[in-house]
N, C-alpha and C positions, 0 to 999 in steps of 0.2 A: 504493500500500500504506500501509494507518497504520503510522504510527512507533510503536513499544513501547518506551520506556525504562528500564533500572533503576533502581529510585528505591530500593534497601537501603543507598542516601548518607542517609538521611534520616533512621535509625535511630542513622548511627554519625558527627554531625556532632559539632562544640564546641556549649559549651551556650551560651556568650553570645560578642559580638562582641567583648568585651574577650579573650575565648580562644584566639577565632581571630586576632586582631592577637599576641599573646603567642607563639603556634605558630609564624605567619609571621616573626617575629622568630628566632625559635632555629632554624628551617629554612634560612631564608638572612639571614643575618645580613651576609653583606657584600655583596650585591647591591643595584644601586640601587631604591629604593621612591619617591623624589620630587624632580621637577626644579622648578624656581619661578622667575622671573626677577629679579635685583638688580640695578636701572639696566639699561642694556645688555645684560648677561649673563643667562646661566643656571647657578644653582647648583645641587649634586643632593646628596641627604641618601641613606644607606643605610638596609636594615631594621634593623641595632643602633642607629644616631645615632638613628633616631625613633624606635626603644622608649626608648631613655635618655631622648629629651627627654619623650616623653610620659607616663613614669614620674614625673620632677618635677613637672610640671604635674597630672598624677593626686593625685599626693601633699600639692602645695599647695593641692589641693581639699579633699582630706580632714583638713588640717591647720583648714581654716576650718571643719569642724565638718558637713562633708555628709553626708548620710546616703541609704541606699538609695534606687534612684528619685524624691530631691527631685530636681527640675528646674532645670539648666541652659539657660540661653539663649544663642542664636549669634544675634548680629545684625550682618551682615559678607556681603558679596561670598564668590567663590570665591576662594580666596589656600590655601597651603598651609597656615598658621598654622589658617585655620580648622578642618583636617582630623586639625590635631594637637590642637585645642582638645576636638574631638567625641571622638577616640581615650583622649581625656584623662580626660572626662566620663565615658566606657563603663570605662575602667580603675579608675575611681573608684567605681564602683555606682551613677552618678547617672544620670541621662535629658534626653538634649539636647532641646529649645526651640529651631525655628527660626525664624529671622524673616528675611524680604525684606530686605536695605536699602535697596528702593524701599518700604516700607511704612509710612505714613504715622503721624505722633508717636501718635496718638487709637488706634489697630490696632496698634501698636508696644506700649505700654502696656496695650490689653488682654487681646494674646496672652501675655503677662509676666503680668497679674495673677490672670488663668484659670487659667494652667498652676502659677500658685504657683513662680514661680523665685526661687531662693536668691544665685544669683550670676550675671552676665548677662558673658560675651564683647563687648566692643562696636569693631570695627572702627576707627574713629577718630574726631575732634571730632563732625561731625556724626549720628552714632547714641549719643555721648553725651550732648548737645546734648535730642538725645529722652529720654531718659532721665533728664535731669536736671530739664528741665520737666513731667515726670508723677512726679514722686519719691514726694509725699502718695501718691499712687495705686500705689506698688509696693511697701509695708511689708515685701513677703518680701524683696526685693533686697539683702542685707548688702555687697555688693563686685561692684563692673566691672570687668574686664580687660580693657583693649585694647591691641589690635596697633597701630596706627600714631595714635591718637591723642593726648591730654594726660593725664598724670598726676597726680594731686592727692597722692598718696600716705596720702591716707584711704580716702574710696570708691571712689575710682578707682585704680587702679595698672595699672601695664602690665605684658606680658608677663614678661619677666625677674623682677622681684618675687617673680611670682606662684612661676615656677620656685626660686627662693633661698628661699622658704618649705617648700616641697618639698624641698630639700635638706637643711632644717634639720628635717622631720618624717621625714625616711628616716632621718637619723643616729640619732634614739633608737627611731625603727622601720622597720629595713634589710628585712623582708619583707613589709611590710604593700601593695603592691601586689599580688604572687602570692596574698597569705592574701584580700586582697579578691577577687581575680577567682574565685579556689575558691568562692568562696560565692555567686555569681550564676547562682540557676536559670534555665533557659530561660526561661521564661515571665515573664520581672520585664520590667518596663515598660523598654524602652530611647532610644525616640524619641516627640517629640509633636510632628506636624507638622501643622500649621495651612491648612487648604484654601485657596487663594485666592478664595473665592468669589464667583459674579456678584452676591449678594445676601445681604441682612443681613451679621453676623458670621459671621466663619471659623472654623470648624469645627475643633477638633484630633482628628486621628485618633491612637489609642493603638496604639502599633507595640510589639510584643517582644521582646528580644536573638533569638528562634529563627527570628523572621520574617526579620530581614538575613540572620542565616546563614544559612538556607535560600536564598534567594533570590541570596548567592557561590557557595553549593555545586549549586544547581542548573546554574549555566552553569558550572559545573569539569565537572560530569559529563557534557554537553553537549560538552566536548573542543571548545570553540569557542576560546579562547585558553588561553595558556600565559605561563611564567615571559619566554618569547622575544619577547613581545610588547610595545607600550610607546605606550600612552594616551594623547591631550593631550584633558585636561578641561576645559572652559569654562562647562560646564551650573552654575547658581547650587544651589550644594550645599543649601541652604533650600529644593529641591523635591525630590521623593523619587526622580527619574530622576538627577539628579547624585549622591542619597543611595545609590543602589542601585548606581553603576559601585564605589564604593570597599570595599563587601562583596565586588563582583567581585573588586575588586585584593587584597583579604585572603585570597580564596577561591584564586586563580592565581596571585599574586606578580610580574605582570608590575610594569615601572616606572609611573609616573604624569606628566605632566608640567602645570602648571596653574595656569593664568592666566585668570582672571576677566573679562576684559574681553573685550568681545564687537565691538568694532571692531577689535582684533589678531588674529580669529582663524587668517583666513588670512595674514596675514603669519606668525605662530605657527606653522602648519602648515608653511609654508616651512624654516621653520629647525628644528623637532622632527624632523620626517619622524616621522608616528606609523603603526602599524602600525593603528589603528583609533582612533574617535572617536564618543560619542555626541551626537544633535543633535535640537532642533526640526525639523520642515520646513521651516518659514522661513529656517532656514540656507541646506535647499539649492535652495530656489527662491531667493533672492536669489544664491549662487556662479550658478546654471544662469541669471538673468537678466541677470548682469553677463559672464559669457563670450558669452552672445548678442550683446548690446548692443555691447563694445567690437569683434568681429566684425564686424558689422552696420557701426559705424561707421569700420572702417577699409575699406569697401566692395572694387571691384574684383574681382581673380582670389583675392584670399585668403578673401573671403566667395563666392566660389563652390568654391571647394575646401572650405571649410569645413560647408558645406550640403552637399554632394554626399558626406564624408564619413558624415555622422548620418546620410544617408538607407541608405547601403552596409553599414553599422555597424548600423542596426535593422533591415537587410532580412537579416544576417548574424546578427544575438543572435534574431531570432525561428526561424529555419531551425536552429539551433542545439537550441534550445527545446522546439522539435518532433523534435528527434533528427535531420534530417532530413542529408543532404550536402550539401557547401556547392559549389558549380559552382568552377572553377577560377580561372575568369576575376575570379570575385567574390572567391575569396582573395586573389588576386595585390593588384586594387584596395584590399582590406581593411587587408593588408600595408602597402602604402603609404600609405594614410592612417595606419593604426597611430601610422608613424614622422612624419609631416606634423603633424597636428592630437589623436590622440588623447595621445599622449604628453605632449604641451606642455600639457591639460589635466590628467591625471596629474600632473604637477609640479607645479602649482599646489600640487597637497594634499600635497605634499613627497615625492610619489613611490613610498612604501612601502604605503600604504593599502589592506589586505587587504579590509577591509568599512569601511562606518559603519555606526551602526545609529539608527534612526531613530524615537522614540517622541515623545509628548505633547500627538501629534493627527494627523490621518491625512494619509498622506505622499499624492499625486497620483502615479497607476501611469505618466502618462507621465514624467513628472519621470523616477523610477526607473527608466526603462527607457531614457531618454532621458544620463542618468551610465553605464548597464551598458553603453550600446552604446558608450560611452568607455574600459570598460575598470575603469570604478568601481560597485561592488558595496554597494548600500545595502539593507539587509535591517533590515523593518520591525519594530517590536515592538508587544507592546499590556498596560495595565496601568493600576492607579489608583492614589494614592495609598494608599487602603485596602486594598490589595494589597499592599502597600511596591515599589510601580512595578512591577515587573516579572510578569507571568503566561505571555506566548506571547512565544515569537522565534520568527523563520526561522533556520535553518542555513544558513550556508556554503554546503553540500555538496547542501543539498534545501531550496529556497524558490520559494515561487511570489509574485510579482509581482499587487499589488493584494489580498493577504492578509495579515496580521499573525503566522501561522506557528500552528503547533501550543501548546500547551497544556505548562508548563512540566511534566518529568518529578516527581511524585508532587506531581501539584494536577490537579483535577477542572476541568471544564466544562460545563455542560447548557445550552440554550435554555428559558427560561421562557414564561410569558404575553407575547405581540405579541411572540417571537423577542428577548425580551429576553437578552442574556450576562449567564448565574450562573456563577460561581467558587468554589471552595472548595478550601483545602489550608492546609500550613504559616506561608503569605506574608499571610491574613488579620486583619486588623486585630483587635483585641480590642474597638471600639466608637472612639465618639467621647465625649471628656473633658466628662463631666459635661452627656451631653446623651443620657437614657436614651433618651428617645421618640422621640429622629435614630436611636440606634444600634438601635433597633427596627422602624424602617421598612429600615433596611440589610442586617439580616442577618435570617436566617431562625433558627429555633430549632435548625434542625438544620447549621448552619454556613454555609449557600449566602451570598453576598454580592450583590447587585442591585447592577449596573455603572451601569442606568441608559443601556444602549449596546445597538442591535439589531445582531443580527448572525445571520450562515449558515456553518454547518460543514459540507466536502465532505466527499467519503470516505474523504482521508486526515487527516482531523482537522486543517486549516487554516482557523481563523477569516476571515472576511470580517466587518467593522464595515461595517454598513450605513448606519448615523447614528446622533446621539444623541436616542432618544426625546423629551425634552424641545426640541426641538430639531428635528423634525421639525412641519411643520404641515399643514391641508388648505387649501385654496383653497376660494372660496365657491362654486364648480363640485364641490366632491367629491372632486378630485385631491390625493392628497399628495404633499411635495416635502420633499424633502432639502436643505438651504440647502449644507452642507459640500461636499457633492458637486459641487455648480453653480460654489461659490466655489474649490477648489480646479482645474476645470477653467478654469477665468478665468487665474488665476496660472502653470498650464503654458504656457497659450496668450499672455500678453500679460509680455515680461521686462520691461514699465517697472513693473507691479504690485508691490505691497504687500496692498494689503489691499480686499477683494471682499464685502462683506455685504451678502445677499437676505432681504429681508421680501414681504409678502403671505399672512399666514395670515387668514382667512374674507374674504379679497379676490377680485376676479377677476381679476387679474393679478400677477405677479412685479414688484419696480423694484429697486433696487441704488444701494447707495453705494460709494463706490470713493476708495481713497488709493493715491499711486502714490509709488514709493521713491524718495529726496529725491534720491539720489547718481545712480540713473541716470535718472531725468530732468532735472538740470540737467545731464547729460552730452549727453542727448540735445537739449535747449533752446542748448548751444552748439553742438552741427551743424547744428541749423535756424535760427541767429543770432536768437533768443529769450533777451532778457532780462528780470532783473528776480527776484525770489524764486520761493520753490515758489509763493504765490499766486499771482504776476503768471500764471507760466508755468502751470500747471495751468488756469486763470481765459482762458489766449490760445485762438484760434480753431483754430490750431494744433494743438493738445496735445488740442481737444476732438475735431477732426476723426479724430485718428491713436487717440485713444481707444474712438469709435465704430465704424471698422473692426474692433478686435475687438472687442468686443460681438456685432456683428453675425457673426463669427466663430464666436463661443461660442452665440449663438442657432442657429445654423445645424446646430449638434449637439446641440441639444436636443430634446426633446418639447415641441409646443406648445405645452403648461399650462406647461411650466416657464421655457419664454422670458422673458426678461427686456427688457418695455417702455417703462419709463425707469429713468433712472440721475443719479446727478450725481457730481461729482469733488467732492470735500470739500475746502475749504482748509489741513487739515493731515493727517499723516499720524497714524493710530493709535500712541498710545505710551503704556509703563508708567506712567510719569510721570504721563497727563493722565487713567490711571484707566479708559482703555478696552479694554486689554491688561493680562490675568495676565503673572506672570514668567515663565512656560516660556512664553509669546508665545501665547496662546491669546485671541481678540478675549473681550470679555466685551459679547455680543449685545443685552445687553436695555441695559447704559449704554449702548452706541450707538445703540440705538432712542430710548431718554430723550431722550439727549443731542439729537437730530435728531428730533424728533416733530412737529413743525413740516412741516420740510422733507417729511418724508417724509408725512404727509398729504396734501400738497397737490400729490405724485405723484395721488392717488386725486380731487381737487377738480374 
């Protein structure tokens, strides 16, 4: 049956985010809003302490002279600071500017110069560092604050400061943060967040206070979380899927908890216990490669209980699925392993973990179905940044596996030309900043936004992402091939993988490069008494042998145009850093092609 939602939330939301943060502040005021870590610890701030602090810092904005929608910039990791910094911004009238802090001094400076920012957020020495070496080039820039860097006490100043000037601008104007937020219509510029793009300059998409709120208030109305729930965020807030959970947290009031660094996370989970979490897929093929692998390598009866439970566990979530009853004998086993193996997966993620949810490229249906028969519940989502993230969820309560879910309630869907996904609703961007004839290829006249994504909707109005047009090629046979599709089935199939990229478009065959994840293959390089670096070991006879079994694996479930008949292992793994990887972990296809143009010709020589 299609799902039919009420969408009369959309008539009677706040007008801008600064509204709905102000609301959530006087609705619960002594519940907690945000946990952080200090050294060792975890401290936790209520909804009153972060309207108070974010009212000074709001204040100390306006004391420097800001004026509506000039532009703020964040350039900083995920840290709590930053989220009071943006809260700050929006309380203020102004409009945040994000920036990477993997994003390099040259892209640093001209995401700041584009967007015309007045004052720039800068996380510590080294983003000041950036900024201090393109200065000529930032004329609009009057003042940096940063959280844990050096303060000069002219252009720079830290935190605190900024808050004590705030203090000193509330005392001769005690209402001027309420009188500012009364005067921010819906539709005023609230965010400019800058595409990571595989090419040229990055694009800022124009986001508006109605498009976040909409976008918290759609999953309040959704009754997918509540005040009873409790977040750990690690998504780099600088992309619009980590932009888009803290509209959630405004919209439901659940706590938050969140720490930026992406080698804690599961040790983080451990100690949070969060009720949910949003993530790349690369998250959870790296958790699902690393629970295989140390399995695997503690061999014996615990890897054969281990294996015989996933097999009991998926022959139980599909029978399930199907409605079907479950035989007795298989409960009984089910049971047992329950308490054996699923459970002690369970823990890993701290145990409480109602869903994750999973956006910012398409998750592999065994993966998912391969955590469900654990016990753990990852329900996909789908959306652009020119969306403000979010468009479809699954539900809880009604999702189907290998979909991206329904169509957020009051925002449209159609299929275009070549099945392309059109959108339209509250959550569409107003264009991109000073780039008419982009933001005209984008949107239609009459609102539709082009994803640039194919896709198929059943009849219950469940998207399926087929691939990304751009992105799809034919082979010099006539066949077309989904590269995503092939490469995410690589990575359910082989847990030492990382990263899987297929070329051959007007070729006559598929060939593949392949980087495998540093931490479980030196794990696995020391059961097989392999040493030496990721090169040596990726480079041994070994590593190539164990490699081409699956290959041959994933061929084996292919079609034969899409077979893939050579390959190589690359000497490093894909990373942000080296410019071959966006920050939400998305490969960027064509630098790898560049970067290896060579090599991969002479696949075809």
């Amino acid at each position: 049956m299609p799902i039919v939602h009420d969408t009369s939330f959309v008539d009677t939301m706040p007008a801008s985010v600064a509204q709905q943060f102000l609301e959530r502040v006087k609705k619960s005021p002594d519940r907690e809003a945000f946990r952080f870590p200090v050294g060792e610890s975890w401290e936790s701030m209520s909804w009153q302490q972060a309207g108070d602090e974010v009212s000074r810092l709001a204040a100390g904005l306006l004391s420097l002279g800001l004026q509506p929608e000039q532009r703020v910039g964040i350039a900083s990791a995920t840290r709590y600071e930053w989220i009071l910094a943006d809260l700050a911004i929006m309380c203020a009238g102004a409009a945040t500017t994000t920036v990477y802090p993997t994003t390099n001094e040259d892209d640093t400076a001209y995401i700041l110069a584009d967007s015309e920012c007045k004052v720039v957020f800068a996380e510590d020495d080294d983003q000041i560092a950036k900024l201090r070496n393109r200065k000529s080039e930032l004329p609009h820039v009057g003042k940096v604050v940063t959280f844990a860097g050096t303060a000069d006490g002219d252009w720079v100043i830290d935190l605190e400061a900024l808050a004590a000037l705030g203090d000193s601008y509330l005392a001769e104007h005690p209402g001027v943060i309420a009188e500012t937020v009364e005067k921010i219509p819906a539709d005023q510029l609230a965010t400019l967040i800058y595409t990571s793009g595989t090419t040229g300059r990055p694009k800022g998409v124009r986001l508006r206070h109605s498009s976040w709120v909409y976008e918290g208030s759609a999953i309040e109305n959704l009754h997918i979380l509540s005040e009873d729930d409790l977040q750990f965020l690690w998504l780099p807030m600088a992309h619009s899927f980590g932009k888009v959970l803290l509209s959630v947290q405004l919209a439901c009031g659940f706590p938050t908890a969140i720490d930026g660094r992406v080698d804690k996370i599961v040790d983080n989970l451990g100690v949070v216990k969060p009720t949910f979490m949003g993530a790349a897929p690369r998250i959870f093929e790296k958790a699902h490669g690393r629970i295989v692998t140390m399995t695997a390598a503690e061999g014996g009866a615990k890897e054969k209980i281990f294996k015989q439970a996933f097999k009991v566990g998926l022959q139980v979530d599909q029978l399930k699925r199907e409605g079907k009853s479950i035989p007795l004998p298989l409960k009984l086993q089910h049971g047992l392993f329950d308490k054996l193996v699923f459970s002690k997966v369970r823990e890993r993620f701290g145990g409480r973990v109602r869903f994750f949810i999973s956006g910012a490229a398409a998750l592999n249906r065994d993966i998912a179905e391969w955590f469900h028969a654990a016990g753990i519940l990852i329900l996909e989502g789908y959306g652009l940044t020119e969306s403000a993230a979010g468009s479809f969820v699954n539900h809880p309560d009604q999702y189907k596996f290998g979909t991206v879910g329904p169509v957020f309630p009051g925002s449209e869907v159609k299929l275009g030309e070549g099945d392309e996904v059109l959108i339209k609703g509250p959550g569409v961007m107003d264009g991109y900043h000073n780039l008419p004839e982009e933001t005209a290829k984008a949107l239609t006249d009459d609102g539709w936004l082009h994803t640039g994504d194919k896709g198929s909707i059943d009849e219950d109005g469940f998207l399926k992402i087929t691939g990304r047009i751009k992105e799809l090629f034919k082979t010099s046979g006539g066949k077309y091939i989904a590269p995503p599709a092939i490469e995410s089935k690589f990575k359910a199939i082989c847990p030492y993988a990382s990263q899987f990229v297929v070329f051959g478009a007007e070729r006559n065959f598929c060939v593949a490069l392949i980087t495998l994840d540093p931490d479980a293959i030196a794990g696995w390089a020391a059961e097989n008494d392999i040493s030496g670096d990721y090169t040596a070991i990726v480079s041994s006879p070994e590593c190539q042998a164990m490699v081409s079994e699956y290959v041959d694996e994933l061929n084996s479930n292919l079609n034969r145009w899409e077979t893939i008949k050579k390959w190589q292992l690359l000497d490093h793994d894909l990373t942000v850093e080296s410019g071959e990887m966006t920050p939400s972990m998305k490969v960027k296809r064509n630098v790898v092609e560049e970067n290896h143009h060579e090599l991969i010709e002479s696949f075809y020589s």
